[in-house]
C-alpha positions as a Markdown table, in Angstrom:
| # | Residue | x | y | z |
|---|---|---|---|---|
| 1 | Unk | -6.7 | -5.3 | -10.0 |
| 2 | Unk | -6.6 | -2.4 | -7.7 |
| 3 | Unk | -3.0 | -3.5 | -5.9 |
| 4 | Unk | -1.6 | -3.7 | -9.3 |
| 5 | Unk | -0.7 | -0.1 | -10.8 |
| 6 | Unk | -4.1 | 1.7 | -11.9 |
| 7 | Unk | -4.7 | 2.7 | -15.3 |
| 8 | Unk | -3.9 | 6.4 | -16.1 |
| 9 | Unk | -4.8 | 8.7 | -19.1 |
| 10 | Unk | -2.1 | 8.2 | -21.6 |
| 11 | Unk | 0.4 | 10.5 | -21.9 |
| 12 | Unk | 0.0 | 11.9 | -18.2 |
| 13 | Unk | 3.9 | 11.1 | -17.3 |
| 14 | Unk | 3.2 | 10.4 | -14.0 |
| 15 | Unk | 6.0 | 9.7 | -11.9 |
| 16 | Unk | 5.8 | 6.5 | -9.3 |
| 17 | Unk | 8.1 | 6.5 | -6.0 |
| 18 | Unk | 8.5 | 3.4 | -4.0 |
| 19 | Unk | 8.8 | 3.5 | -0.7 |
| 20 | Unk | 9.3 | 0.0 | 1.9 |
| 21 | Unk | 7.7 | 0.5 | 5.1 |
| 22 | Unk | 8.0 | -2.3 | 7.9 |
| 23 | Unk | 5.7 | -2.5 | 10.1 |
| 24 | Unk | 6.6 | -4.1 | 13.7 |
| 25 | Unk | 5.4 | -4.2 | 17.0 |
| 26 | Unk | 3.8 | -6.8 | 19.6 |
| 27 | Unk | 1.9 | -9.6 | 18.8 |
| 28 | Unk | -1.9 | -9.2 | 18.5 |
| 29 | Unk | -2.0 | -5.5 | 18.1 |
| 30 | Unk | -3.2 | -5.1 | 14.6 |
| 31 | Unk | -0.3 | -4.6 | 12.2 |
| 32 | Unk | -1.6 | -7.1 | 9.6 |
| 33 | Unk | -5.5 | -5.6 | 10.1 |
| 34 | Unk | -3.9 | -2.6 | 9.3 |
| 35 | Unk | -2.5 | -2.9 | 6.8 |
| 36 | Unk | -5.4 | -5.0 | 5.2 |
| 37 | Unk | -7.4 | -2.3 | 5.6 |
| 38 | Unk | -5.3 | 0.3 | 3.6 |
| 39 | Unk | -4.9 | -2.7 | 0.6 |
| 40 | Unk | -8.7 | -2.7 | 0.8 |
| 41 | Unk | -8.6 | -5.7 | 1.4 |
| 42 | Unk | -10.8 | -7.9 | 4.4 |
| 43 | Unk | -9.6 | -8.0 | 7.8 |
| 44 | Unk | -10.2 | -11.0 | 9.5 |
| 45 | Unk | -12.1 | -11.2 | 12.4 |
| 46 | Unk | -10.0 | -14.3 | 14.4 |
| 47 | Unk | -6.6 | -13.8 | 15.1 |
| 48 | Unk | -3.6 | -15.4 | 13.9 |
| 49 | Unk | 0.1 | -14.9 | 14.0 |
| 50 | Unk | 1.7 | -13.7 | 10.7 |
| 51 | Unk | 4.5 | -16.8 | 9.8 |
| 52 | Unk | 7.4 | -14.7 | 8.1 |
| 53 | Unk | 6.9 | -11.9 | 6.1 |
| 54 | Unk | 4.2 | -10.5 | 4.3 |
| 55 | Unk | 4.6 | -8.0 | 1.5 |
| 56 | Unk | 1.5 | -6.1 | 0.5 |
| 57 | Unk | 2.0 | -3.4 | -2.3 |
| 58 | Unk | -0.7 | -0.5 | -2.3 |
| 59 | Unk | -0.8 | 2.0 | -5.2 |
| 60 | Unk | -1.5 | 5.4 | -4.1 |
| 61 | Unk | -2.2 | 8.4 | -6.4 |
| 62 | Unk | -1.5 | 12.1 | -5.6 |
| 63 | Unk | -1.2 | 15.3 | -7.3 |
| 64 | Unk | 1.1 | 17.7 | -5.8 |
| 65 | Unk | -0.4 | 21.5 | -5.9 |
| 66 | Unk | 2.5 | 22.8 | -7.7 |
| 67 | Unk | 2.7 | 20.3 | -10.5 |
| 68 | Unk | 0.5 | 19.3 | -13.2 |
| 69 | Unk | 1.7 | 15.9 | -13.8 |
| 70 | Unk | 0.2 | 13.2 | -11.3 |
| 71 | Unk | 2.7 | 11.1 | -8.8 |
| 72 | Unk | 2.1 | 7.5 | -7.9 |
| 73 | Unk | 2.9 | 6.4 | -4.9 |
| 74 | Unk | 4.0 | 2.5 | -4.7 |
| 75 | Unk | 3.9 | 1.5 | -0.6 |
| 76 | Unk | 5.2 | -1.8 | 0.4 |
| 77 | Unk | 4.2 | -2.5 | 3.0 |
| 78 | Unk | 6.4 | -5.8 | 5.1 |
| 79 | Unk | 4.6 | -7.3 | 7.8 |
């Protein structure tokens, strides 16, 4: 699926960086519609209080101006 890594052309060497981002703040004030909405995933329109943590990986592709070879991005994003 999408949050898995996407395909890429063979051969393209692409480099993927990981990066953990944790995301906090009060309750009620979006941090788990947020980060549905950059998964692409459906935000729900009722609230309700995240139990634990929640780890939502996102694959994000970039290509740097100065390189040729792609970089993926691998955010994860705890909630």
């Amino acid at each position: 699926g999408i949050l898995e890594s996407p395909a890429l052309p063979p051969g393209s060497g692409s480099l993927t960086i990981s990066y953990k981002l944790f995301v906090s703040g009060k309750s009620g004030v979006g941090k788990t519609a947020l980060v549905a909405m950059l998964a692409g995933g459906c935000v729900l329109p009722m609230h309700y209080e995240t139990r634990g943590t929640e780890v939502t990986s996102v694959f994000w592709p970039a290509k740097p101006v100065t390189s040729t070879v792609p970089v993926m991005f691998q955010l994860n994003f705890w909630d």
